[in-house]
Every structure is written in C-alpha cells, then in structure tokens.
C-alpha positions, 0 to 999 in steps of 0.5 A, a space after each residue: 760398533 760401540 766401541 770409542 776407541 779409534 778404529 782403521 778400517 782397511 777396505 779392500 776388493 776381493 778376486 771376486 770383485 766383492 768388497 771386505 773391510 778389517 778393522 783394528 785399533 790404532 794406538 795398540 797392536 792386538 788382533 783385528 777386531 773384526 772382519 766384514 765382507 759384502 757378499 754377493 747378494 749385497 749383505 753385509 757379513 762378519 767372523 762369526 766367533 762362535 763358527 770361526 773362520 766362517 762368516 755371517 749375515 749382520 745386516 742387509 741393509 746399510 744406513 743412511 750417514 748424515 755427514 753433519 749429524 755423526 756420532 764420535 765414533 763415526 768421526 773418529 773412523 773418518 779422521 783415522 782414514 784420512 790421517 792414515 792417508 796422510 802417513 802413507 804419502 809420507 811413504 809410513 805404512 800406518 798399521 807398522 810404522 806409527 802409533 796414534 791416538 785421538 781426541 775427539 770434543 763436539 760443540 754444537 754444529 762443530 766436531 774437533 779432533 786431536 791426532 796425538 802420535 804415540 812414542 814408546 820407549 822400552 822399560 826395565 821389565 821389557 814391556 813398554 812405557 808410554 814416553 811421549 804423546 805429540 800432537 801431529 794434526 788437528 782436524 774439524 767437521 765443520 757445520 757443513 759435514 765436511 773435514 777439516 784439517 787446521 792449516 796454520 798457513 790459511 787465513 781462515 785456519 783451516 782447509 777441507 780435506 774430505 767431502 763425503 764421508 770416508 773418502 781419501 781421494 782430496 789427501 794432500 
C-alpha cells in the first residue's frame, strides 16, 4: 500500500486454517481499507471493489523484508502492532478504546518514531475537535533491524522489544 498513514493489520486464522489479515487506520474510525486472505494455494487475495464481496488474486509470491532496509511505511505497521500490543496488556482494546498517531523520522541506519495519543473533545456543531495530542511511547529500529522501545530506566535509553519484523511475542 502507498499510503503513509499508519495502519493496524489484524491477522487472524480462518476455520479452514488459512490466514486473512484487516487493515484500517488508527487515528480515525472509517471502514477498513482492505482485507486479504491467503487462499489455499498460498496466493495472497484482496476485496476485489469492483465484485464486492468477492476476492482476487493480488500476488502470488511474497517479498522478501529486509528489517534494516524498510521503508515508512513498513516501520509505521511494525510499531502499530507493537503498540497496539501494548494497550492491549493494559486490558484497552485498540481499534475501540484509543486513538493515536505517528511520527515516524529516519537518519541513516537509524529510524524513530513518536506514538502520540489523540484526545477528542465534542464541539459545539457535534463533530469533533482535536483537544489534545500526548506523546505515549517513543520506539527506534536500530542499525541492527530490530525495534526499540525508549526506556527511560536503562542505561543505554532503550530496549528491544521486537526481533523479526511484525512479531509481538517479546511485548512486555
């Protein structure tokens, strides 16, 4: 996807055993921006719009990610799914309860990103005004590929909080 915006992917298995993933943004409640399933030959497909509901072929082979060479938004994915991680220890459910953002800036080897959550307050026309941006958690992919989360109780400032790229398992 081109988009720059931050994304959550929700992946999920099917009765079938076969994965499909939702994504949608995470500092706006809209309808999702697409939908992908792996069918059973391993291809990978998407809602076609045009045929809705029905699905489509998009690829049917998946790239190679080099942790220490992603793009924005490549980063942006990975942090979401480690923050959304996060809230969800906190017992928040992500998609409902919290609204965030990102700031993502790369320099070199090194990428940093700001998690900014979102307050909104009502406005006197019954739409939303933006009240309040709070920075919650600053994360880095170091010049290793892994992420980063900054913890102010290290000495080295940070700690590694995820190994392969997308992978919440290390969230604590």
């Amino acid at each position: 996807m081109q988009d720059t915006h931050p994304l959550r992917i929700t992946v999920s298995k099917s009765d079938n055993n076969l994965y499909q993933a939702k994504i949608d943004y995470t500092a706006t409640q809209i309808d999702s921006v697409n939908s992908y399933k792996v069918n059973s030959s391993g291809e990978l497909e998407a809602i076609d719009f045009e045929h809705y509901p029905a699905m489509k072929v998009v690829s049917q082979s998946f790239p190679e990610i080099k942790q220490n060479q992603l793009t924005t938004n490549q980063i942006n994915m990975w942090v979401v799914a480690v923050q959304d991680a996060l809230f969800e220890q906190k017992g928040l459910k992500p998609v409902i309860d919290v609204v965030y953002d990102l700031e993502t800036a790369t320099d070199g080897n090194i990428a940093n990103v700001k998690v900014f959550k979102i307050d909104y307050t009502s406005s006197a026309n019954g739409g939303a005004d933006n009240a309040n941006k709070t920075l919650i958690n600053e994360f880095r992919i170091n010049s290793d590929g892994n992420l980063e989360i900054k913890d102010v109780s290290r000495e080295t400032g940070y700690r590694i909080i995820s190994k392969v790229y997308m992978d919440t398992s290390m969230v604590q």
